[in-house]
C-alpha positions as CSV (number, residue, x, y, z in Angstrom):
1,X,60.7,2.5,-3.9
2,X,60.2,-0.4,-2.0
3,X,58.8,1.6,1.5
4,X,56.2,3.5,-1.1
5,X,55.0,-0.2,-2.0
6,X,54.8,-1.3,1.4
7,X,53.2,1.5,2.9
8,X,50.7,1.5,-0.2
9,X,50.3,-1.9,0.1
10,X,49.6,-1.8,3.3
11,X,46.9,1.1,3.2
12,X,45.4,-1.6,0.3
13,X,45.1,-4.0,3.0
14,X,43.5,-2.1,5.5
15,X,40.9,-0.5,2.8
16,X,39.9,-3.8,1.5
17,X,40.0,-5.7,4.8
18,X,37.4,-2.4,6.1
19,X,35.1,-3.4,2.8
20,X,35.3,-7.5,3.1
21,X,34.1,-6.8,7.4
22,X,30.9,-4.7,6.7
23,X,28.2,-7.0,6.5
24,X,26.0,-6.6,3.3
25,X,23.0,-4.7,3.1
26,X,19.6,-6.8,3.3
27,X,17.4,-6.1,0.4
28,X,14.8,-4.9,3.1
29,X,17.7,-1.7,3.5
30,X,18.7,-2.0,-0.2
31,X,14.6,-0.9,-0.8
32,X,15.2,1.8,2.0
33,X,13.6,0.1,4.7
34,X,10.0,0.6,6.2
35,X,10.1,4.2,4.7
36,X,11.4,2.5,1.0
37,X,9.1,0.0,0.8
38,X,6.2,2.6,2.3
39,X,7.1,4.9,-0.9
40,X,6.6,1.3,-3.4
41,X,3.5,0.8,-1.9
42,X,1.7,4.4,-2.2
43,X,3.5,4.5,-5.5
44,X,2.1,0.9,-6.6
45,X,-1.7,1.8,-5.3
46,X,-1.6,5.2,-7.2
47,X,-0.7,3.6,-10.1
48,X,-3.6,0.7,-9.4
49,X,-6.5,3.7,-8.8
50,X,-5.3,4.8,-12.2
51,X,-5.6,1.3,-14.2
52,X,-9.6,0.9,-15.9
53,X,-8.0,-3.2,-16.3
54,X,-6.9,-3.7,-12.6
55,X,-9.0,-1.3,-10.3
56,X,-11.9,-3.5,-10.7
57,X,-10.1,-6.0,-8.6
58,X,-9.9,-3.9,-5.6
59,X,-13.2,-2.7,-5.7
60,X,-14.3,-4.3,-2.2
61,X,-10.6,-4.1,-1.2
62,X,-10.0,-1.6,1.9
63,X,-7.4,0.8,0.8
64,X,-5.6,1.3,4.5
65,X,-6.1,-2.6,5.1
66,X,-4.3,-3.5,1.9
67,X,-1.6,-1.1,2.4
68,X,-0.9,-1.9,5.6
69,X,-0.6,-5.8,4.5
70,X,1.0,-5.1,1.5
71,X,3.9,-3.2,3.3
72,X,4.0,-6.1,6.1
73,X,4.9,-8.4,3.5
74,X,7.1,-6.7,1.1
75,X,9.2,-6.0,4.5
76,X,8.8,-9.9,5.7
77,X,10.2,-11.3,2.2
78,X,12.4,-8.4,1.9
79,X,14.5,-9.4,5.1
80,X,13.4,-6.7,7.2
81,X,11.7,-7.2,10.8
82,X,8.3,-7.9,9.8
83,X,6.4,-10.9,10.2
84,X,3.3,-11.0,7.7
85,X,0.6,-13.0,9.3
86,X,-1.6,-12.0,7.3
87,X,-4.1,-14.3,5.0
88,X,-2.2,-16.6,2.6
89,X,-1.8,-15.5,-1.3
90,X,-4.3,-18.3,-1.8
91,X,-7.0,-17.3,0.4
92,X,-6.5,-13.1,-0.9
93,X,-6.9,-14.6,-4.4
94,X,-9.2,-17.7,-4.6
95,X,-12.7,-16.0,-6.4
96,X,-11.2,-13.3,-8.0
97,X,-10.3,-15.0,-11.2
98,X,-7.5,-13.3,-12.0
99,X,-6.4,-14.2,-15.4
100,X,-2.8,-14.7,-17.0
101,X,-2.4,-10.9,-18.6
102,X,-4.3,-9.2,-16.1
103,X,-1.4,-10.8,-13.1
104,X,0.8,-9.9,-15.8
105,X,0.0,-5.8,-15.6
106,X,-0.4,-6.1,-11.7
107,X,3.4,-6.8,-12.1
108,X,3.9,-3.8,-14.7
109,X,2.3,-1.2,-12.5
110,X,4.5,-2.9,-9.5
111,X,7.6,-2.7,-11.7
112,X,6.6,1.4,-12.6
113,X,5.7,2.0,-9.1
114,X,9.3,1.0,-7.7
115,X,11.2,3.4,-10.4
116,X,8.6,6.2,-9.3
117,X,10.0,5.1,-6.1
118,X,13.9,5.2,-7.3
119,X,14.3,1.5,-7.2
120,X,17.2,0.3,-9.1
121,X,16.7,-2.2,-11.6
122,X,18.8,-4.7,-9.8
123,X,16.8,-4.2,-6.9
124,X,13.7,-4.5,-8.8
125,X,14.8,-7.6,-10.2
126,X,15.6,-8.9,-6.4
127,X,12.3,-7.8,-5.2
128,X,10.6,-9.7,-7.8
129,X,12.6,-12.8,-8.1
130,X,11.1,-13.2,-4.1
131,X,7.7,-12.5,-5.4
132,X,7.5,-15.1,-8.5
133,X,7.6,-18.1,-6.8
134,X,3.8,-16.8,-5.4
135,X,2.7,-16.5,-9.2
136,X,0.7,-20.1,-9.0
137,X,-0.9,-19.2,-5.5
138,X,-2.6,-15.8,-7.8
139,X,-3.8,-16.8,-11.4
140,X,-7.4,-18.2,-12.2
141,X,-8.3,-19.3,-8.1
């Protein structure tokens, strides 16, 4: 009895020392990477072209050029290999007068475009927990 311990014991050892070694995922893989985050976006500017309350706040937007910023910098404060050097949240926002409720469904349609996207909902909750702090830099500029 005591060599079936050992020998399970010691299989224990080496399965949990193999788990506590591999680092842990970024949330920049945890999204799926470029091609994750690439599926949120599309998903997120379908749902915006779709919205008669938000659209109107794109309407001298470039699609491509918001896109292609928009996936820059979910990858930057993601953890991924990006560096967005893009224009602050300040300078995107400042004239556009974006009120409480309207920011407030700009996060809906980003919350409904990562499940289109199969985004768990602790994932979700990571993703946006990096965004919030950018709330400020949005409303009424």
């Amino acid at each position: 009895m005591s060599k079936v311990f050992l020998i399970i014991s010691a299989v224990l050892l080496i399965v949990l020392s193999g788990c506590a070694s591999q680092p842990k995922a970024s949330l920049y893989q945890q999204l799926g990477s470029e091609q994750g985050i690439e599926r949120i976006v599309d998903a997120f500017i379908k749902r915006i072209a779709k919205d008669k309350t938000i659209l109107p706040y794109f309407a001298k937007s470039s699609v491509s050029h918001f896109r292609a910023g928009f996936i820059t910098h979910m990858c930057d404060i993601s953890g991924g290999p990006c560096e967005y050097t893009g224009d602050s949240m300040v300078d995107i926002h400042t004239g556009m007068n974006i009120n409480e409720a309207d920011f407030n469904r700009v996060v809906e349609l980003l919350v409904l475009a990562m499940e289109d996207a199969g985004v768990s909902y602790r994932e979700q909750n990571l993703l946006l927990a990096k965004l919030a702090p950018m709330r400020g830099e949005v409303i009424k500029r």
